[in-house]
C-alpha positions in Angstrom: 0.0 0.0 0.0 1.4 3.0 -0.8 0.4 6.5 0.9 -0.6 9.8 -0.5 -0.1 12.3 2.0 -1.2 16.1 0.5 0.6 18.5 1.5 0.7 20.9 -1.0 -1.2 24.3 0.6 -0.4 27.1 2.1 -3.7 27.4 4.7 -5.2 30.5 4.2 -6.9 29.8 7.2 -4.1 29.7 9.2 -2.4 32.7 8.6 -0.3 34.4 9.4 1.3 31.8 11.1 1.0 29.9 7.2 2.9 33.4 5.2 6.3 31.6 4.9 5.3 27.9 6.5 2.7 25.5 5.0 0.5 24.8 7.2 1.1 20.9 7.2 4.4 22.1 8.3 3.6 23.9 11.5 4.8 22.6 14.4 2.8 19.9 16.4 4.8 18.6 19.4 8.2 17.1 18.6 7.6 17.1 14.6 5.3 18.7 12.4 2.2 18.4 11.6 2.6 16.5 8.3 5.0 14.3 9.7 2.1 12.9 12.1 -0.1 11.7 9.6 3.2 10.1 7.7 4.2 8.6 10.9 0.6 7.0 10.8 0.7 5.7 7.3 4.1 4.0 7.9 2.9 2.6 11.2 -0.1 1.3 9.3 2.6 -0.8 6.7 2.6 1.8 3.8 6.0 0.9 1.6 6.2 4.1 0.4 4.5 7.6 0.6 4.0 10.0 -2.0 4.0 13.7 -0.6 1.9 16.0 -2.8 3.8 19.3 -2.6 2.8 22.5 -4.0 3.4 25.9 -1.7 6.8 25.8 0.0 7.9 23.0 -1.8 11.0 23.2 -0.2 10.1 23.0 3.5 8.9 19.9 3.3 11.8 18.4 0.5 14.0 19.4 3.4 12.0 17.7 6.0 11.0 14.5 4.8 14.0 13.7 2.2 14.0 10.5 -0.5 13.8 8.4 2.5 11.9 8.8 6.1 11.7 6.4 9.1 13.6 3.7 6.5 10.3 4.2 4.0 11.0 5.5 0.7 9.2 9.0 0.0 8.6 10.6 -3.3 6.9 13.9 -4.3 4.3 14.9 -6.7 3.7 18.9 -7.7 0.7 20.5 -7.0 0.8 23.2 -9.7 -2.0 24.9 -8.4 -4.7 24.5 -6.2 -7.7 23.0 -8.0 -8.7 20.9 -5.3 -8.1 17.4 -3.7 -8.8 14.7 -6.7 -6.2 17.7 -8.7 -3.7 17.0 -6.1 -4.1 13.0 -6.0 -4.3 13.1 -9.7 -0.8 14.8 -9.7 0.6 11.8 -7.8 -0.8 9.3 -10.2 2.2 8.5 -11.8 3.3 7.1 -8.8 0.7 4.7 -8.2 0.0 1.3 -9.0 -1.9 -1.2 -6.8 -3.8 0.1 -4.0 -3.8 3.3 -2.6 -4.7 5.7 0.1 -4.9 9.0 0.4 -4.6 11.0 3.8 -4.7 15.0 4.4 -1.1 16.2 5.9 -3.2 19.1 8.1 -5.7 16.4 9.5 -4.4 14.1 13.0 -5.6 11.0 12.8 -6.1 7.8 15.3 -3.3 6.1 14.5 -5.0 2.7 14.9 -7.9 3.6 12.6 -5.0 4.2 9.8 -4.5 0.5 10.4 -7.5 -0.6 10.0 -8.2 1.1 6.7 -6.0 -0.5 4.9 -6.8 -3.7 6.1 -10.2 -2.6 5.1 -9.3 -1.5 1.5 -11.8 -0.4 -0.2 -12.3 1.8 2.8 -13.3 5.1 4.1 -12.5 7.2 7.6 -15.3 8.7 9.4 -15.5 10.4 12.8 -19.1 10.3 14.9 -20.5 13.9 15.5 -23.4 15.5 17.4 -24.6 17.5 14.3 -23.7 15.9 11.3 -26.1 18.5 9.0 -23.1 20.7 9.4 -20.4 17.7 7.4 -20.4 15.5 4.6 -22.2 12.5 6.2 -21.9 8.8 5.0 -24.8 6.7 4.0 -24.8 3.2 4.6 -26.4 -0.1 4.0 -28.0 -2.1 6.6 -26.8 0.2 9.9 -23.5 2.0 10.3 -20.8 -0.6 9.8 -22.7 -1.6 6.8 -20.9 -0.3 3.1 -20.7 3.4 2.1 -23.9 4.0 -0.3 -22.9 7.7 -0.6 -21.7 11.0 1.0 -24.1 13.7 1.3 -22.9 17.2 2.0 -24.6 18.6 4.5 -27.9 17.0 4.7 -31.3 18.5 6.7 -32.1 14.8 7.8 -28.2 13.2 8.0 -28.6 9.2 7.2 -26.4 8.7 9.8 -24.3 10.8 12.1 -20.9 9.8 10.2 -18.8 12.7 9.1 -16.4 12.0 6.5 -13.0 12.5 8.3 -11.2 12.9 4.3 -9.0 9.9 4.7 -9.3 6.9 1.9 -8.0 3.8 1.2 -8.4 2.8 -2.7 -8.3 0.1 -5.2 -5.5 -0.1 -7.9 -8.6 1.1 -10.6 -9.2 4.3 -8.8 -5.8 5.2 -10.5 -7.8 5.6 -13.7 -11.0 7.8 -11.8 -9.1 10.9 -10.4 -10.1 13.0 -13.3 -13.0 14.5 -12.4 -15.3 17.4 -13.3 -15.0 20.8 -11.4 -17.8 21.2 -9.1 -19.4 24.2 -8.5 -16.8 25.6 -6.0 -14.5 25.1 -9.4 -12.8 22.4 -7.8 -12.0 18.7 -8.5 -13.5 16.8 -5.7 -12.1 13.6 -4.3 -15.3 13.0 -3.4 -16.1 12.5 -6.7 -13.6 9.7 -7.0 -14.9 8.4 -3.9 -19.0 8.1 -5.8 -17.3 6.4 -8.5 -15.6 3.6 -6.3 -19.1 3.2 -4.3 -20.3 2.4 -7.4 -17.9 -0.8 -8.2 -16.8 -2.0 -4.9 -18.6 -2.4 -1.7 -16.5 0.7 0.5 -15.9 0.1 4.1 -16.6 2.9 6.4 -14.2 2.8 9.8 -14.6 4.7 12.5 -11.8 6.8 14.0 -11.6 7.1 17.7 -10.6 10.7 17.4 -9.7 12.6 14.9 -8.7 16.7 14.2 -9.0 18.9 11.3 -6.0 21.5 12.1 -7.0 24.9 9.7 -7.0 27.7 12.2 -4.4 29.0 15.2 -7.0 27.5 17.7 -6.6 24.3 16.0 -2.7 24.2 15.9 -2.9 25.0 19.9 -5.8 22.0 20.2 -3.0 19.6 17.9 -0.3 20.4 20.3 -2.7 20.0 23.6 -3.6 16.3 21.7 0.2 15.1 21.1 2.1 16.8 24.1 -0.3 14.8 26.4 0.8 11.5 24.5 5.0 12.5 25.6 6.8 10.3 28.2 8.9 12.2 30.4 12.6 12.8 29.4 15.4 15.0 30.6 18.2 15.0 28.4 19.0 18.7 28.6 20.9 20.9 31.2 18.4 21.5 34.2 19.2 23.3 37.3 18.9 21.1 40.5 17.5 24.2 41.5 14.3 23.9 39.1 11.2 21.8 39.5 10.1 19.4 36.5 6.3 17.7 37.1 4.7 15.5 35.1 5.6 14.7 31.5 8.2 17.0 30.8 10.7 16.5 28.2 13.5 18.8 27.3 15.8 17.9 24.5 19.8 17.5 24.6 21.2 21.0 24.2 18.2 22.6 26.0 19.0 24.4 29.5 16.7 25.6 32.3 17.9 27.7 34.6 17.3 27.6 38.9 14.0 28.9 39.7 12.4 27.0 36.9 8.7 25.5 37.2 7.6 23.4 34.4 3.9 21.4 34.9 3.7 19.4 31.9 2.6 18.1 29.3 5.7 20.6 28.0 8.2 20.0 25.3 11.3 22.2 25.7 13.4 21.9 22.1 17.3 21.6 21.9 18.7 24.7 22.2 15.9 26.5 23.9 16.6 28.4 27.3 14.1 28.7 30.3 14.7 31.2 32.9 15.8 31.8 35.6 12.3 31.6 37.8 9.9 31.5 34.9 6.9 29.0 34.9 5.8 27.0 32.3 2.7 25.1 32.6 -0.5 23.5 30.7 0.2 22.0 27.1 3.5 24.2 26.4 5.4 23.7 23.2 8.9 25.6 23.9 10.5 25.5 19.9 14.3 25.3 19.2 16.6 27.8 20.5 13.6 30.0 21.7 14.6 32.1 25.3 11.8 32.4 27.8 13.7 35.0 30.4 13.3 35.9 34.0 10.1 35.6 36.0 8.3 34.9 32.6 5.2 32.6 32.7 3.8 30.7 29.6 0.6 28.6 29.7 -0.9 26.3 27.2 0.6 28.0 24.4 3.5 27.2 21.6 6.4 29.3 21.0 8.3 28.4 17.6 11.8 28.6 16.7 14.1 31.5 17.5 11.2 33.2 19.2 12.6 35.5 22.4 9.5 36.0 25.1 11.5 39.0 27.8 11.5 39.2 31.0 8.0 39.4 33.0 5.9 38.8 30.3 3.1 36.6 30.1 1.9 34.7 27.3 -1.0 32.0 27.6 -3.0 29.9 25.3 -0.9 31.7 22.5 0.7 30.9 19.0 4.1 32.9 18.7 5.6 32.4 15.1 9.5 32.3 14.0 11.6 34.6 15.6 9.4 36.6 17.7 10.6 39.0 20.5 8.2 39.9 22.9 9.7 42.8 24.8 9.7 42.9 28.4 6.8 43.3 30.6 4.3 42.2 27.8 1.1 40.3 29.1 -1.6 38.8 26.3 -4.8 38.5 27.8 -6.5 35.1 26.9 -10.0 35.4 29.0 -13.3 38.0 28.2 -15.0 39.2 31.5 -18.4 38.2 30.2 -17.2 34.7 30.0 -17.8 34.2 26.2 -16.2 32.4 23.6 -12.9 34.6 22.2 -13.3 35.6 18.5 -10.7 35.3 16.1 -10.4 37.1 12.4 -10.3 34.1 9.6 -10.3 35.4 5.7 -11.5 38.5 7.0 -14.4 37.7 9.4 -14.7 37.8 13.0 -15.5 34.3 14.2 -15.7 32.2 17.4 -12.6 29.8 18.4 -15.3 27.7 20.7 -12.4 28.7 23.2 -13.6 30.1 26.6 -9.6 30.9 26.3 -7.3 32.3 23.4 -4.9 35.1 23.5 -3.0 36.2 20.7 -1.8 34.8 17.6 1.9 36.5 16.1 3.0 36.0 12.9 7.1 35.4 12.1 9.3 38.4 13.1 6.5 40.3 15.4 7.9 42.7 18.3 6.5 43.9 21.1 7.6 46.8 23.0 8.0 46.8 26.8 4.9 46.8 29.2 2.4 46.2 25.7 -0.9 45.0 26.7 -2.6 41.8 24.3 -6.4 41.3 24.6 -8.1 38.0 23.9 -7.9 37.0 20.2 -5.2 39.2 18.4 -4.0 38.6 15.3 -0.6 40.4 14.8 0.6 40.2 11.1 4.4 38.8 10.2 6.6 41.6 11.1 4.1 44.1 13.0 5.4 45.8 15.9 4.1 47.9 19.2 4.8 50.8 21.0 6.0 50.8 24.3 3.2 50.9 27.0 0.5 50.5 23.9 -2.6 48.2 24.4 -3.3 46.6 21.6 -7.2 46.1 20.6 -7.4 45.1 16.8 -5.5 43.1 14.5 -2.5 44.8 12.9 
């Protein structure tokens, strides 16, 4: 069985965070996000996976290389973005024999990979409470009977079995991916998917969880997800003087400094540095050589590479991009007084994270100067900067 893993977009949805990383790149505990679903597909006996790359081509060339975990990987290009049977179909010179087909920005149950490609013909669906709001599977003779269909968004669902967009196919489906655009102008996948229903009985299998990550909030819910699964590791220079509960791991070539508090689940990344006397609690993602200085606290949030977070500041339930410096005496707040749901801008349009909290998302290369003031979802474009003293209200 070989995988195809599609990582070719940028994630509009996700910016900024996604302005110079795609999104499947984007860090989700000790590896990226891609490299989850890849780990899955190999775990799950794939001989070979076949990255669909398109924006950032590059990033994930780099990552991933011709070979990954002993499994050889090639790459398809995604010329442009026309839509997920477009971006299989570009891989289709790669396949012969059965396939499947996984989304490098989704997190799957790792044992549900498994058993879809035992399964194969086979489908990945993921029980909700209001399925009129996904494309929903039909089925024959109850819910572990064959796929009859997806319906998109139905008044009166068939079943309550989302379509959780991961596939295992026969060796003919090779000759289905072109499909007509649909009326979004894209070639659908789904499409493929009718046209196997059609000549094979499809398997549906359920995944014990499962995550779709396309905003911030989801990145932060990704990392809360895989730091829990961590087993505590100290490899790194710690203090005797700081205190490490829980699953903690920090990397050779990481240092903490006396004072230290760290409650995991928290990942601290070869050559990061942590304190003296800062606090680090909830599910904390500290990336490579990142500095979290003096008397600093971060909760529940993930800092990325190079990124410098001063000396009392506070930063929770947070995404700090690439080489962010967050001048001294900064403090994001992450909590409304009203209680309600924190808001977040997405393509343009205010909308609700479904987060009680969420603080502020920075793109690469934002600073803050000294004593700013954060309220509850900011989004700070790639290179935006504050005034000293300022509080900081809208997006910039």
């Amino acid at each position: 069985m070989k995988a195809v893993v599609l990582a070719a977009g940028q994630g509009t949805r996700m910016r900024p965070l996604s302005e110079s990383v795609p999104k499947p790149m984007l860090p989700v505990a000790d590896r990226p996000l891609a490299a989850h679903t890849v780990d899955a597909a190999i775990e799950a006996g794939a001989d070979e996976i076949v990255l669909v790359i398109g924006y950032e081509a590059e990033t994930v060339r780099d990552y991933f290389g011709p070979e990954y975990r002993g499994v050889p990987v090639s790459y398809a290009v995604q010329e442009r973005q026309a839509g997920t049977a477009d971006a299989v179909n570009a891989a289709r010179d790669h396949l012969e024999g059965p396939f499947a087909v996984l989304n490098g920005d989704n997190l799957y149950d790792p044992a549900a990979i498994d058993r879809l490609f035992d399964a194969c013909p086979a489908i990945c669906a993921i029980e909700v409470a209001e399925p009129s709001n996904y494309g929903v599977l039909s089925t024959e003779g109850g819910p572990d009977g064959p796929v009859t269909g997806i319906i998109e968004k139905p008044d009166e669902p068939p079943t309550n079995l989302a379509n959780a967009g991961a596939y295992a196919f026969p060796a003919e489906a090779r000759e289905w991916l072109e499909v007509p655009a649909s009326e979004r102008g894209e070639h659908e996948i789904t499409d493929v998917v009718a046209r196997v229903i059609e000549e094979f009985d499809m398997t549906p299998v359920t995944l014990e969880r499962w995550l779709d990550v396309g905003r911030p909030w989801e990145l932060l819910e990704a990392n809360e997800w895989k730091l829990a699964t961590l087993e505590r590791r100290i490899d790194g220079d710690v203090s005797d003087d700081a205190t490490l509960d829980g699953s903690v791991v920090v990397e050779d070539g990481a240092t903490v400094e006396p004072g230290v508090v760290i409650e995991g689940p928290a990942l601290i990344r070869e050559g990061a540095e942590v304190g003296p006397n800062a606090y680090v609690r909830g599910a904390t993602l500290i990336g490579r050589d990142a500095e979290i200085g003096h008397a600093v606290e971060v909760k529940n949030s993930v800092v990325s590479p190079g990124t410098s977070v001063s000396h009392l500041s506070y930063v929770g339930d947070s995404v700090l991009g690439r080489n962010v410096n967050v001048g001294a005496g900064t403090n994001v707040a992450n909590l409304r007084h009203d209680d309600a749901d924190i808001r977040f801008t997405v393509k343009g349009e205010r909308v609700s994270t479904g987060r009680r909290k969420f603080g502020v998302v920075a793109g690469d290369g934002v600073k803050t100067g000294i004593n700013t003031s954060l309220t509850p979802g900011l989004k700070l474009e790639g290179g935006a900067t504050t005034r000293p003293g300022e509080t900081v209200e809208r997006d910039r």
